[in-house]
N, C-alpha and C positions, 0 to 999 in steps of 0.2 A: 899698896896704895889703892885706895877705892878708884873704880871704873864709872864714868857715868858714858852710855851709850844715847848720842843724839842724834834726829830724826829730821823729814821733814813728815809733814803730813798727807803725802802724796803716796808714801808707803802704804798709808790706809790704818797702821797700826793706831788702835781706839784701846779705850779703855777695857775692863784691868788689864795692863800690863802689869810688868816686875817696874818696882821701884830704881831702878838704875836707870830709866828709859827717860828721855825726853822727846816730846813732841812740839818742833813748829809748824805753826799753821799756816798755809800756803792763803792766799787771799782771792776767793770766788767773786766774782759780781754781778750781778742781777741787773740791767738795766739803769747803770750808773752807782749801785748800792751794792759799796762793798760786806763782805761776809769773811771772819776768818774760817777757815775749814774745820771742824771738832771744835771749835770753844763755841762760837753764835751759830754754827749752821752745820746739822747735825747730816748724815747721809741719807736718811730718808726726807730731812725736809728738803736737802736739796733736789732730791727727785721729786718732788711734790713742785717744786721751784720750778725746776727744768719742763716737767711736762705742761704747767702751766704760759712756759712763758715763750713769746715770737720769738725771738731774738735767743742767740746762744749767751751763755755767760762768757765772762772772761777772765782769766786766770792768772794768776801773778805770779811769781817764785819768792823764796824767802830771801828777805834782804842780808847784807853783811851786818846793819845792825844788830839786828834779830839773834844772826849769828853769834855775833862778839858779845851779846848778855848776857846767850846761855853759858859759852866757853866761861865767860868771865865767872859766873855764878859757880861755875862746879869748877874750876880752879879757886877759888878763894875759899873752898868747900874742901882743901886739899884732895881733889879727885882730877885725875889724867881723864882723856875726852877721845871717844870715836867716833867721828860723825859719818853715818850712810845718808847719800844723799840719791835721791831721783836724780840717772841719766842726765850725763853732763851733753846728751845730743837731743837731748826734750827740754831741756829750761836751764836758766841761768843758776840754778840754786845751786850746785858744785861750784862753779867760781865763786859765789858769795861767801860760802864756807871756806874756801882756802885763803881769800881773801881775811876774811874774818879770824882763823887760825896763823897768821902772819904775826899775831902780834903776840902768838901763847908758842913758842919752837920746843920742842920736847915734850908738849903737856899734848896736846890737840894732834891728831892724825883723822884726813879726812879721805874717806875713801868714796868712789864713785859707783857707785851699784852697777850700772851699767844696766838699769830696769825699772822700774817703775811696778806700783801698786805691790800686789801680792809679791812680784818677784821682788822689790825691794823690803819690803817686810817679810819673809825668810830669811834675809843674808842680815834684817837686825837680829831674830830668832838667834840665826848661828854665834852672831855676838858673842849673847848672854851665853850659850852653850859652851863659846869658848873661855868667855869670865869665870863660870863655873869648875872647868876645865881649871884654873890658875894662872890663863896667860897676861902677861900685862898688857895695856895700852896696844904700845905697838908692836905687842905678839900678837894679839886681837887682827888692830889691821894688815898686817904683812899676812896673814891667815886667808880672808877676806877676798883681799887684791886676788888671790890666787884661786880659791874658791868660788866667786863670783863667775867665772869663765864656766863653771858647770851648771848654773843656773838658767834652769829652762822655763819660760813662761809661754803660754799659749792658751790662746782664747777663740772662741765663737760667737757671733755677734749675731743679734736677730735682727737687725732691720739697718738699712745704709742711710735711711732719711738724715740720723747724725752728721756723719761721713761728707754727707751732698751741702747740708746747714755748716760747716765748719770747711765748706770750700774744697774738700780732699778729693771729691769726686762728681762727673758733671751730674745737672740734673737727671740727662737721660741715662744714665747708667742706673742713675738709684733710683729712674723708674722702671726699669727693665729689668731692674734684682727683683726691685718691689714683686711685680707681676709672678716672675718667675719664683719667687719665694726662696731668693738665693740667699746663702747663710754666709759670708767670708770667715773664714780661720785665720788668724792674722799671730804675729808672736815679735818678740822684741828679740833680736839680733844684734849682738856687739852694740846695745846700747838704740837700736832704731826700732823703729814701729814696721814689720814688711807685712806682704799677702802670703800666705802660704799654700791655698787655695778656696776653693767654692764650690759650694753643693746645694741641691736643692731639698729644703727643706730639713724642719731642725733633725728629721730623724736622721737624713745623711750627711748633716751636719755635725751630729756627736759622732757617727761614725768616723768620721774625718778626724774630728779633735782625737777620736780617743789611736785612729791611725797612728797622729804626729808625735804621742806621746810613745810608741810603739816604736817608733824609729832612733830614740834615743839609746843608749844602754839601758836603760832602765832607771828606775826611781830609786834611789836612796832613802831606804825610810829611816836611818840610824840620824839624818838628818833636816832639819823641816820642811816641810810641804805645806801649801794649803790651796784651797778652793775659796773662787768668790765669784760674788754676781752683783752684775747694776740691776739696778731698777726699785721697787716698791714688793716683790714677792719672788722668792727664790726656786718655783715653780720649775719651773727647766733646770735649776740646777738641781735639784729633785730627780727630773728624767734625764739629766745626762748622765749622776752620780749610779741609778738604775742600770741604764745602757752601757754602762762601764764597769759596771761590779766587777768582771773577772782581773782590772787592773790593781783593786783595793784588797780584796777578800783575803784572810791569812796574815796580812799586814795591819789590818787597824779597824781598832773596834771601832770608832767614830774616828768620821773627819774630820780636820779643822776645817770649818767653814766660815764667810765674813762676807761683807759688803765692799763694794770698790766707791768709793768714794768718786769728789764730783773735780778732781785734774785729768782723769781718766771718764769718768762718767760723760765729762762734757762734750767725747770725742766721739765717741762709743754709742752711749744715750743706754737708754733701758731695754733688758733682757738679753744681756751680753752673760757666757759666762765663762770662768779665769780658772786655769790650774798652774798653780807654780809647784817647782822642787828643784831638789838639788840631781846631775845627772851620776849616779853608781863611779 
């Protein structure tokens, strides 16, 4: 039975994908005007958006009916359904889909990423690898649930001004980073946003990332990884990819590289940048 793999768009997965893929769009707003994320408001206009405008955006999760279209659409399509959704401890969009899968039992299996952005766009990657692979539906997700616990994302962030605009930290800290030219590393844990640490400046700030990546077992390259970055130029992802070469070299002639969209972007702001994979 055909497999359709559904999404929200917080994963960041854009186009081309594989035809088996669905994307919802999470809902941005701009000073009372909303945006769906990838159909009207693309990832660099929203950075264009975001650096232009006072006021942060604000972000919506996808609804259950949203949900129940798609389900509905690729069940009447004779196709079983595994939905990855952005961290059920960052947005309501996991209950909406289980919600919404309530009304398909046997067809629909929705699993929680437990991540956001690139980390949750890897664990659809593994998906399709596992679709490939032969498994059905729910060999897909009983895969997943289990694999997801090895999924590491970690990032570095160039400026707190974000962070301070979105309430997460007082003014004076994110002027005191400011000055200091402090960098945080931050990474998603069981499904949360933590600190990992801080360094000044971006050079001992890739030092640091490429540390946390070090303390892992290592990368699994037999299974997806990628890189990404906010903002309007991927510049630093440039010098951290540089500053990290002896992590890649041997394993991969190009990397996947991509843009972080604006559910993440809005928290983060520009010149952040993301490594996900899976841990060996």
């Amino acid at each position: 039975m055909p497999i359709r793999i559904v999404t929200d768009s917080a994963s960041d997965v854009v186009p081309p994908h594989r035809q088996e893929i669905t994307v919802l769009p999470m809902t941005v707003a701009f000073d009372g005007r909303p945006y769906q994320d990838g159909v009207d408001l693309t990832h660099r206009q929203f950075y264009e958006l975001l650096i232009e405008s006072d006021a942060l955006p604000v972000t919506s999760q996808v609804s259950p009916a949203q949900f129940e279209d798609a389900f509905q659409a690729a069940v009447s399509a004779g196709e079983t359904v595994v939905a990855v959704t952005l961290s059920s401890k960052l947005s309501g969009t996991w209950q909406s889909a289980c919600l919404a899968a309530q009304k398909f039992p046997g067809q629909v299996f929705v699993v929680d990423s437990e991540n956001a952005t690139i980390g949750e766009w890897i664990l659809v990657e593994r998906a399709i690898q596992l679709l490939d692979q032969g498994l059905d539906a729910q060999g897909i997700a009983n895969c997943l649930e289990k694999e997801k616990k090895s999924v590491r994302l970690v990032a570095l962030l160039d400026t707190l001004e974000y962070l301070k605009r979105g309430g997460r930290i007082s003014p004076a800290t994110a002027l005191v980073g400011g000055l200091l030219s402090v960098k945080p590393v931050v990474a998603v844990q069981e499904g949360e946003v933590v600190v990992l640490g801080k360094a000044r400046g971006s050079k001992n700030g890739n030092s640091l990332l490429v540390q946390e990546i070090q303390k892992t077992a290592g990368v699994d390259f037999s299974r997806p990884y990628r890189l990404g970055y906010t903002g309007l130029s991927d510049a630093l992802l440039q010098k951290y990819v540089e500053d990290s070469r002896q992590l890649w070299q041997g394993h991969a002639a190009s990397l996947p590289v991509c843009t972080v969209g604006g559910t993440i972007g809005t928290h983060v702001g520009p010149g952040a940048v993301a490594v996900a994979f899976f841990c060996k």
